[in-house]
Each structure stands twice: as structure tokens, then as C-alpha cells.
C-alpha positions in Angstrom: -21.0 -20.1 1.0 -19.2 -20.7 -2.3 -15.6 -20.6 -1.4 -13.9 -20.2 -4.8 -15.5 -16.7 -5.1 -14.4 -15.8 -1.1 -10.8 -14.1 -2.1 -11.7 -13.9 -5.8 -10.8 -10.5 -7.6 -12.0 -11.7 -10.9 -13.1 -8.7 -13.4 -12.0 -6.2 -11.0 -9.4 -3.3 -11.7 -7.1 -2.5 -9.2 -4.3 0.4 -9.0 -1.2 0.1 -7.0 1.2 2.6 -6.3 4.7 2.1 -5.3 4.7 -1.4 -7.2 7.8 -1.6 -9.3 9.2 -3.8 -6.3 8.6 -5.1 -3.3 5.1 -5.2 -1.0 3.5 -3.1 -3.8 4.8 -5.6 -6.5 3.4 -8.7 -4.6 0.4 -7.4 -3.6 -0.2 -6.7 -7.5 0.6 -10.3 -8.2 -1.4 -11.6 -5.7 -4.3 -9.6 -6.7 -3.4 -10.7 -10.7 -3.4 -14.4 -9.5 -6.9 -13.2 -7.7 -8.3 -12.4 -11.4 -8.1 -8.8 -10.9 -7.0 -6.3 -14.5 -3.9 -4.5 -12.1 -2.2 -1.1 -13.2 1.1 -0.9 -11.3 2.5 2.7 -10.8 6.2 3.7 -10.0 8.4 6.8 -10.8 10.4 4.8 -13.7 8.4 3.3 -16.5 11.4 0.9 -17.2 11.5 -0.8 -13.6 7.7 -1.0 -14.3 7.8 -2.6 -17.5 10.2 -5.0 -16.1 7.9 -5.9 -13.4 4.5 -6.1 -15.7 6.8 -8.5 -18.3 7.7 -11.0 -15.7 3.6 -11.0 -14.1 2.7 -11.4 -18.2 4.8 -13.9 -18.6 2.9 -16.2 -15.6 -0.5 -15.6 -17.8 -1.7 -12.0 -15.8 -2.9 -8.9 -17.0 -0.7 -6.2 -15.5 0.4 -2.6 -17.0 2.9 0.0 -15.7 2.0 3.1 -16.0 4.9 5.9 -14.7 4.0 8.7 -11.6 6.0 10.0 -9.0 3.0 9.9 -6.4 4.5 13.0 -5.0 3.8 15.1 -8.3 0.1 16.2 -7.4 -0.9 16.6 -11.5 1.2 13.6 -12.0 -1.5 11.6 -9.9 -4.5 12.8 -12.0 -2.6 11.5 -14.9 -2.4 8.2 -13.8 -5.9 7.8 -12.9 -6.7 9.5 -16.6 -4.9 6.7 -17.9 -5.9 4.0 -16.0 -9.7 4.7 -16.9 -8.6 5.2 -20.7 -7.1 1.6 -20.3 -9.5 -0.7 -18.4 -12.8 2.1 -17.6 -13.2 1.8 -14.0 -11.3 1.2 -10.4 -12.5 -1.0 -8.0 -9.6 -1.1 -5.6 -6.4 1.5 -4.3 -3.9 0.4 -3.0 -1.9 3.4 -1.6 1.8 1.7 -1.0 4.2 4.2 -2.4 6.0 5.4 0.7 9.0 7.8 1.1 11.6 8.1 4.4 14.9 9.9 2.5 16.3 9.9 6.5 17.5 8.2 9.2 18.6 9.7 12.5 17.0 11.6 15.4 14.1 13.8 14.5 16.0 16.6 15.2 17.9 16.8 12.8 15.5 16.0 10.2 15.2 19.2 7.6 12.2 20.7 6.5 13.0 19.5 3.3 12.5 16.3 4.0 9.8 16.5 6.6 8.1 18.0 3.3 8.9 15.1 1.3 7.9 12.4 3.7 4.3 14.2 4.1 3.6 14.6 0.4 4.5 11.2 -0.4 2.9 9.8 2.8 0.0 11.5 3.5 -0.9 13.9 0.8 -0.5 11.9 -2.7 -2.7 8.9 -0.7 -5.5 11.8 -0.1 -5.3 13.4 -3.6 -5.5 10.0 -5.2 -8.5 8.7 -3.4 -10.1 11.7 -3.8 -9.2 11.3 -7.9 -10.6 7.9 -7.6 -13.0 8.3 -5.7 -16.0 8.5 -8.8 -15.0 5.6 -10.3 -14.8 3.7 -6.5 -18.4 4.7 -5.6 -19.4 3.5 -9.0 -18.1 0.0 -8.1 -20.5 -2.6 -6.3 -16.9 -3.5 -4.4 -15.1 0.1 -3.9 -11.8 -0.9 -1.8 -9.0 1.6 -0.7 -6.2 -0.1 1.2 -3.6 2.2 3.1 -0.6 0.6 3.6 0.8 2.4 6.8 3.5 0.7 9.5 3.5 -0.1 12.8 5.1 3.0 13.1 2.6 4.8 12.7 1.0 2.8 16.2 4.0 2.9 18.1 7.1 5.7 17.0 10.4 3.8 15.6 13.8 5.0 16.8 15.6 6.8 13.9 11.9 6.9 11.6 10.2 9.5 13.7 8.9 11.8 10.9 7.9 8.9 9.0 6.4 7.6 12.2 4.3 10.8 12.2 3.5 10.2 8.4 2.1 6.7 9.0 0.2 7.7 12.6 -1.2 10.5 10.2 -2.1 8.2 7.2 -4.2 5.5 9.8 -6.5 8.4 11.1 -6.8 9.5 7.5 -8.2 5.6 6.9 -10.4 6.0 9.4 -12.2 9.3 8.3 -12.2 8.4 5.0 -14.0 5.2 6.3 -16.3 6.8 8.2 -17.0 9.4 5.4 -17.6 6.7 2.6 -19.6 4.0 4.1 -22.7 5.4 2.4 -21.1 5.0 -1.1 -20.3 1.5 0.1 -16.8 2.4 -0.7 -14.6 0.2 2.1 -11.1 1.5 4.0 -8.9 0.0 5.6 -5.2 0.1 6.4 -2.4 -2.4 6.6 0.4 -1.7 9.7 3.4 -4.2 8.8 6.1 -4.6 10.5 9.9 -5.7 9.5 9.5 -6.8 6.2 12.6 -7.6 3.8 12.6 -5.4 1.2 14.7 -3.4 -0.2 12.8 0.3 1.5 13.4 -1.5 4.9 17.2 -2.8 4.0 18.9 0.0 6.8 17.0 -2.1 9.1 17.1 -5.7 8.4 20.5 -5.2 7.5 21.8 -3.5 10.9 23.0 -6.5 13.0 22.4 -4.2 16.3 18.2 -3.7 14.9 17.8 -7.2 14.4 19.1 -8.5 17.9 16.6 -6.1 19.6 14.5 -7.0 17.0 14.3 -10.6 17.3 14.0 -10.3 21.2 11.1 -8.2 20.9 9.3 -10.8 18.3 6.9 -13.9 19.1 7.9 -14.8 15.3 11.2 -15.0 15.3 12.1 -13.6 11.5 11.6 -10.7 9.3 8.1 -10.9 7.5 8.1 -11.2 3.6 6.5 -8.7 0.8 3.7 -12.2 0.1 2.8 -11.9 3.5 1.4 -8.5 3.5 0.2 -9.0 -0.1 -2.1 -11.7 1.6 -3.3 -9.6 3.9 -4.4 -7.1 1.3 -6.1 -9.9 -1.0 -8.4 -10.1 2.3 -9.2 -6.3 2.8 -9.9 -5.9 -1.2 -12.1 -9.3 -1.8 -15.7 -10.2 -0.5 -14.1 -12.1 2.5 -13.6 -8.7 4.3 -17.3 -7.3 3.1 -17.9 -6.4 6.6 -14.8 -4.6 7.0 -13.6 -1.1 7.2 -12.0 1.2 8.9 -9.9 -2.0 10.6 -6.4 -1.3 11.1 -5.0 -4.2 10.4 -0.9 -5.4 11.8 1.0 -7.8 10.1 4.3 -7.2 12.3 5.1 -11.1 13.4 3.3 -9.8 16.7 6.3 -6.9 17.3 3.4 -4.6 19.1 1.8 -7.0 21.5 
């Protein structure tokens, strides 16, 4: 077994959504640092060009291309431009999340129950659906959901979110299912309380954290690197046997 080629992304193009910052921006690092051609997608072209500069500047190839995941004609777009630029996809990753509220479900509006689905659950179907040609044409296809361990277990205060997430790990498992013969692998990442700037209502609430950290084998909030790692794995030859796996990296919050 040749080790150097184990977590090795070289020649490979990979699209990741939500990426201007946080997991989505390290797991695009990660995967530059892996060898792989990475497109990075966000709503603002100047937090992305921000973002591709400083990955440049470290020797990767990395481009920003602008979508709000949540505009349906917006995704197609992306996926246009991505082939005009680099000709093929070999690995999604689906990271672009959205949870404008915070409170009991209850009170949650339709407006935003709306919101939370389309950016959760629907743009992640549309877009593997768009790239779905150009994965089957790839002798590595690789799709990598990146849900929560909400979706396992409800959070207090996230519950439509919750529902999104719970909604977007059967989704990896269909998909799974449904693409095996195109050799076209699915899986889905569950993290837990990792410090970024989405999760900040969170990490930042003194009361979370105490019941937090009581809860926790790991005693500390996880970091963006972390669950970059873990999606290095699930889009290199290392995980060839793998899909459909459902895959928490929560500091062992759900044991």
C-alpha cells in the first residue's frame, strides 16, 4: 500500500459551498494542500476573493466563484462555471448552511422554516443533481454532506434546523444507495460544537458551554481543521469502501 497516494487529492476538482470562512474554508485548504484544483462558493465574491488570495498565496490553486446556494438558477451557474474553468468535478462538498433563528420552534415563522429548508436541504439536492454528470464521469465521484449532530439528536433553541440536518442525512443515504452503480460515493459529516463564527450564539453563551462541557468526553469546542480532516478522509481513496457512513466529529457529545 503506497501511503503518499492514501489521502492524496492530486488532479482532482473539488467544489465547496459555504467556503468564504470557516469549516467550508478549511476543508478547501485541506483539500488544496491534498493536490486537489478547489472552487470555493459563497454569496459575496469579495469575502471569496479574500479567501482564494490568502490559499494562493501558500502555493494552492483555489477560485471563488459567487452563489447564494439558496437561488436555484444561481446553483446551475456555478456548476456552468466551474466546468468552463477546470472541465470536470470530482468531489461536493455541500457545507453552506443557514439557521436565521434561535428560540423555541414555535415561534419559528414560515419564513424562515422556508429559508432553513432551501438552504439545507433543497440547494444540496439541486446541486448534486447539477453535478451529478460530471461525478459519474469521475473514476472517484465524492459528495460529502456536511450535516450536524443535530440532525441525530434535536438541539434546544435549533429545532427547524435540527429537522433540516435529520432531513439532509436520510438524503445522504438515498443518494448513496441510488449512486453506488455510478461508483459515485456519499457520505455525511455530523459535527458538533465547532468555533466558528455560524456557531458563535453557542460557544459564546456561558450557560451552553457549562452544559456543554459536562456533556463532553473532550473537554473543548472542536475547530473548522478538525472536520476539514475528516472530509479529506471521505473524499480520498482511504474511504474507497465508504458511503453512505454518517460520520460524527462532536468531541463524543452523542455517546
Amino acid at each position: 500500500m503506497d501511503l503518499s497516494t492514501l489521502f492524496s487529492l492530486m488532479d482532482k476538482v473539488a467544489l465547496v459551498t459555504g467556503a468564504s470562512k470557516g469549516i467550508g474554508l478549511a476543508i478547501a485548504e485541506i483539500y488544496a494542500a491534498a493536490g486537489a484544483k478547489v472552487v470555493i462558493s459563497s454569496r459575496k465574491q469579495e469575502a471569496l476573493d479574500e479567501a482564494a488570495g490568502r490559499l494562493k498565496a501558500k502555493g494552492y490553486e483555489v477560485t471563488g466563484i459567487a452563489c447564494n446556494v439558496g437561488d436555484m438558477d444561481g446553483l446551475g451557474t456555478l456548476v456552468t462555471k466551474t466546468i468552463e474553468l477546470y472541465g470536470k468535478i470530482d468531489v461536493l462538498v455541500n457545507n453552506a448552511a443557514s439557521n436565521p433563528v434561535f428560540g423555541p420552534v414555535h415561534d419559528t415563522t414560515l419564513e424562515a422554516y422556508d429559508k432553513i429548508m432551501d438552504v439545507n436541504v433543497k440547494a444540496p439536492f439541486h446541486l448534486m443533481k447539477l453535478c451529478f454528470p460530471y461525478l459519474r464521469e469521475s473514476p472517484s465521484g465524492a459528495v460529502i454532506n456536511i450535516s450536524s449532530i443535530g440532525g441525530i439528536s434535536p438541539e434546544p433553541g435549533l429545532g427547524i434546523y435540527s429537522v433540516s440536518k435529520a432531513a439532509l442525512i436520510s438524503m445522504t443515504k438515498v443518494f448513496a444507495k441510488e449512486w453506488g452503480d455510478h461508483k459515485i460515493r456519499v457520505n455525511a459529516i455530523c459535527p458538533g460544537l465547532i468555533q466558528t463564527k455560524f456557531s458563535e450564539a453557542l460557544w459564546s453563551n456561558d450557560k451552553i458551554m457549562a452544559h456543554m462541557m459536562k456533556a463532553l468526553p473532550i473537554k473543548r469546542v472542536g475547530s473548522s481543521e478538525e472536520i476539514g480532516a475528516a472530509a479529506l478522509y471521505l473524499a480520498s481513496p482511504a474511504s474507497s469502501y465508504t458511503t453512505g457512513a454518517v460520520l460524527t466529529a462532536d468531541g463524543g457529545f452523542t455517546i
